[in-house]
C-alpha positions as CSV (number, residue, x, y, z in Angstrom):
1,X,87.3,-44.8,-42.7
2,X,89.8,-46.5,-40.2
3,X,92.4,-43.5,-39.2
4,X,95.9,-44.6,-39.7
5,X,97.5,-43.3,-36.4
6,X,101.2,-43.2,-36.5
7,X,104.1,-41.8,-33.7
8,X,107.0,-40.3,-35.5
9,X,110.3,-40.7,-33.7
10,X,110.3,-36.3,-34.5
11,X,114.5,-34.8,-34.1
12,X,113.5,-31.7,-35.9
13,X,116.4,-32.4,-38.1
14,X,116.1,-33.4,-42.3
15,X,115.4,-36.7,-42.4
16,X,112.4,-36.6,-39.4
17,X,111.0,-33.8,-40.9
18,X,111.2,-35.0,-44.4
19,X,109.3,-38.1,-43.0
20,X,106.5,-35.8,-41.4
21,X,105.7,-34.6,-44.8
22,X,105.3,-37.8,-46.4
23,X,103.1,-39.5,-44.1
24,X,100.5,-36.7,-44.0
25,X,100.8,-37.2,-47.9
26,X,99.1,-40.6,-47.0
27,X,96.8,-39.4,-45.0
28,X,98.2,-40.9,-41.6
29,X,97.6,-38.7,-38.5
30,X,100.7,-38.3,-37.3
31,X,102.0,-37.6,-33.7
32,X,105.1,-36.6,-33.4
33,X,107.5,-37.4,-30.4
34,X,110.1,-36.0,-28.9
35,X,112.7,-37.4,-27.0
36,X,114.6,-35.7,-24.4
37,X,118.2,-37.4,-23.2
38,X,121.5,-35.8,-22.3
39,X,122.9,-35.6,-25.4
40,X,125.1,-32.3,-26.1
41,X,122.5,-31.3,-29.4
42,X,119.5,-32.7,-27.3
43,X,118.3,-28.7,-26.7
44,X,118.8,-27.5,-30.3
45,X,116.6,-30.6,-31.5
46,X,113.7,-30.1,-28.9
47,X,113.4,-26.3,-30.3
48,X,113.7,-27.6,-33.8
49,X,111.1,-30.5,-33.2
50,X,108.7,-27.9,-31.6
51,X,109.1,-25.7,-35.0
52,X,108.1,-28.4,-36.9
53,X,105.3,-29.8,-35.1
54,X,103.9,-26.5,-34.5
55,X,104.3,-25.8,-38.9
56,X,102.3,-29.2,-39.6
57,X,100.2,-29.1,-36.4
58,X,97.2,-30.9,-37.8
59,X,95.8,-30.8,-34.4
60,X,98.7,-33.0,-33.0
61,X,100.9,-31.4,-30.2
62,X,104.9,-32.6,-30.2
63,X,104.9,-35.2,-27.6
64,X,107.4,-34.7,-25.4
65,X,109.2,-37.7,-23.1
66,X,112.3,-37.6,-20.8
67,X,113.8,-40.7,-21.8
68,X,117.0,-39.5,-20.0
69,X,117.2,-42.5,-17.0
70,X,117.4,-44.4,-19.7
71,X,120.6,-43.2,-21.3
72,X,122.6,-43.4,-18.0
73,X,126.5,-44.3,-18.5
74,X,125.7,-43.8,-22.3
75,X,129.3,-43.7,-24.0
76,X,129.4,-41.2,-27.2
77,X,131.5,-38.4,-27.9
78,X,127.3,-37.0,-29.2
79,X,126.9,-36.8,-24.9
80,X,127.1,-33.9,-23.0
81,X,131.3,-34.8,-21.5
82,X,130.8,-37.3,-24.3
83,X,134.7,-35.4,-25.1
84,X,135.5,-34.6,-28.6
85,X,133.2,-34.3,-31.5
86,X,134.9,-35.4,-35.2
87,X,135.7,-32.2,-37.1
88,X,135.7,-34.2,-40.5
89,X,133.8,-36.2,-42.9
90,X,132.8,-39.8,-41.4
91,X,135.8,-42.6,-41.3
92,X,135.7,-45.9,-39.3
93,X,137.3,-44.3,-36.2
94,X,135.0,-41.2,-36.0
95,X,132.0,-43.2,-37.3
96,X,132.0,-45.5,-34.1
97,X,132.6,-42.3,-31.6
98,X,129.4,-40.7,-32.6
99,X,127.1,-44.1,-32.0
100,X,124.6,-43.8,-28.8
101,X,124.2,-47.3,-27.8
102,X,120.8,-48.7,-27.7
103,X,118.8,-45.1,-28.9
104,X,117.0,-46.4,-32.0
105,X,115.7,-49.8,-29.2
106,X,114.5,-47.7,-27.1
107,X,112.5,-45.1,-29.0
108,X,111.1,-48.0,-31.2
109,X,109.8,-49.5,-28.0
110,X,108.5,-46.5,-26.6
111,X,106.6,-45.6,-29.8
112,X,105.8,-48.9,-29.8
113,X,104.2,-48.7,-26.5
114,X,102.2,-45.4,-27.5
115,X,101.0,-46.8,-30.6
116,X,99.5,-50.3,-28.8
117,X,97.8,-48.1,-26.4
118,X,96.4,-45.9,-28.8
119,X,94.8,-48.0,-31.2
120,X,91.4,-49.2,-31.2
121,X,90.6,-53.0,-31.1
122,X,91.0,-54.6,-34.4
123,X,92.3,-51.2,-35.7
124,X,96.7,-50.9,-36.7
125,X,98.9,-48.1,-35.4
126,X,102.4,-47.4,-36.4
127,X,105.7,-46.5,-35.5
128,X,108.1,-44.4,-38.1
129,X,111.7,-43.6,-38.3
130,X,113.6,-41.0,-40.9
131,X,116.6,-43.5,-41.1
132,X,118.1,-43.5,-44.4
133,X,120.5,-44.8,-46.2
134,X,123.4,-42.7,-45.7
135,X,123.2,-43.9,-42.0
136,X,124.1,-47.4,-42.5
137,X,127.4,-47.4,-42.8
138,X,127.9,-45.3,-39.6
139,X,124.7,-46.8,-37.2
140,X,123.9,-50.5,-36.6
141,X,120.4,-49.5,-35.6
142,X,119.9,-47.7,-38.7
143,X,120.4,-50.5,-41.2
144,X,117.8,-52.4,-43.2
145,X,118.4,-55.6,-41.4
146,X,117.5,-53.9,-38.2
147,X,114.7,-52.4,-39.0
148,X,113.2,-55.0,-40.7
149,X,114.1,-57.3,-37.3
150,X,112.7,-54.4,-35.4
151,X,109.7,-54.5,-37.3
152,X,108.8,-58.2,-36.8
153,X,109.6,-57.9,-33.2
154,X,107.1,-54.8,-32.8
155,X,104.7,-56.9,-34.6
156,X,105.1,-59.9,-32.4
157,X,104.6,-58.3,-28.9
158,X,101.5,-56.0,-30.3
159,X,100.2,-59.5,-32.0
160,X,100.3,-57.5,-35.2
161,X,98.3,-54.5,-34.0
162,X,102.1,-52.0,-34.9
163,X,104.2,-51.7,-37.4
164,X,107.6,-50.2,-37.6
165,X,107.7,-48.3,-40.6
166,X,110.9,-46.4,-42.2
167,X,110.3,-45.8,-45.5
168,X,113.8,-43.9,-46.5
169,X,115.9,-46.5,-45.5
170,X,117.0,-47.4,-48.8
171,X,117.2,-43.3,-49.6
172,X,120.3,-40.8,-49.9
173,X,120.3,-37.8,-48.0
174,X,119.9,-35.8,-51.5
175,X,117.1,-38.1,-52.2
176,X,115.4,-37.0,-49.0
177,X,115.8,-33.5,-49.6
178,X,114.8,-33.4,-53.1
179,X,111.8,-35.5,-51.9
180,X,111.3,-32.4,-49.6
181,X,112.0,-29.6,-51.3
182,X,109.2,-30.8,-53.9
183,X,106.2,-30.6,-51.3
184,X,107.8,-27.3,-50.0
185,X,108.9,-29.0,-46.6
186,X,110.4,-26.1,-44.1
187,X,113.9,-26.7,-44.5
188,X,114.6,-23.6,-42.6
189,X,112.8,-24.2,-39.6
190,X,115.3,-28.2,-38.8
191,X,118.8,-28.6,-37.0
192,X,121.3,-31.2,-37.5
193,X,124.3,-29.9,-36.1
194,X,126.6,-32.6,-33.7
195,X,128.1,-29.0,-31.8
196,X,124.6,-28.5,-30.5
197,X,124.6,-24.4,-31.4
198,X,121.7,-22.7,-33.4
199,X,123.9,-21.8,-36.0
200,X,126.0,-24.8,-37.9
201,X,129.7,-25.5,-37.2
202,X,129.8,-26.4,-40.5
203,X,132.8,-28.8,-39.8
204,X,130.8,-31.8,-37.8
205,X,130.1,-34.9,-40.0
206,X,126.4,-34.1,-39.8
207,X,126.6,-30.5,-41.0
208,X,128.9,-31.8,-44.2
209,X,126.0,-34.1,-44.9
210,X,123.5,-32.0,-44.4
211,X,125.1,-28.9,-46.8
212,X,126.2,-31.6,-49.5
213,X,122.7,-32.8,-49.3
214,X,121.8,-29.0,-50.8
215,X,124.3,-28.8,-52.6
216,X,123.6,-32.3,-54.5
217,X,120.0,-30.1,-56.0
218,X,121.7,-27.4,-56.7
219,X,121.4,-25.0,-53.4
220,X,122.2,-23.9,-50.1
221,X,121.3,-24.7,-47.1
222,X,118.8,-22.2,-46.2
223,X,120.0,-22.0,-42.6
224,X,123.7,-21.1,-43.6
């Protein structure tokens, strides 16, 4: 039986993690990779990622890649001297502050890259994202239109070998987690926070979403 290898863009926050689960569920061997850039929560991710990776293991070790050349001049107030991060639920202004230009391109090609290299001839490999729906309004390069054009762009350069797969794009953030907390995903091992600190701020537009998420089936956050 042909083994479905797949590299999972891994933050260590809900959504990625959420993701992790679900693709074991279908049997895909999943590596998970890490990104490291000079973003002011980049360090609380990296431990969070390892957490996870090291929870689901499977016999795959977090990838780990310094993408941070690639970020230079990046403009978002999620940079380190990025300036101020939003203290309130998402609105037009803050919405565009928090967007890193370009990060979803270049971790789709990246995994993209991986994923050619590491299949077999005439075998597929994939790439897959923990985008969801609740992103769309606030991220270009989380909507379904891009993905899908990300998808037949991967294809095209791998002459179909990869495939860009996000399957909770169309999903809600309390979707997700029920989805989670259902297979028993470890909830208390992710970080979301914007603030970058082990322990929530609890104000940052993330943290809302991420405690209204719990709240939506009926619990706290179990990192709170």
């Amino acid at each position: 039986m042909e083994e479905k290898n797949v590299f999972l863009s891994l933050s260590g926050g809900l959504d990625s993690t959420t993701l992790y689960a679900f693709l074991l569920e279908k049997k895909m061997v999943v590596r998970p990779v890490f990104f490291k850039y000079p973003s002011r929560h980049n360090a609380m991710e990296e431990a969070a990622a390892r957490r996870v990776a090291a929870w689901y293991a499977a016999g795959q070790a977090l990838i780990e890649i310094d993408a941070s050349g690639l970020f230079y001049g990046a403009r978002s107030v999620l940079m380190q001297n990025g300036g101020n991060l939003p203290r309130t639920e998402y609105d037009e202004e803050n919405m565009k502050l928090t967007v890193i230009p370009g990060r979803n391109t270049i971790f789709i090609a990246a995994l993209a890259g991986f994923a050619e290299s590491s299949a077999s001839p005439g075998e597929k490999a994939y790439v897959a994202l923990g985008v969801q729906g609740g992103d769309h309004a606030v991220y270009p390069d989380c909507r379904p239109e891009y993905i899908a054009s990300a998808r037949r762009t991967i294809l095209l350069s791998s002459l179909g070998r990869v495939e860009v797969i996000a399957p909770f794009v169309d999903r809600s953030k309390e979707e997700i987690v029920r989805f989670g907390l259902e297979r028993s995903v470890p909830y208390s091992l992710t970080r979301s926070c914007y603030a970058g600190d082990n322990t929530p701020c609890r104000v940052c537009p993330t943290c809302r979403a991420r405690e209204a998420a719990f709240a939506a089936n009926g619990l706290t956050d179990p990192i709170l």
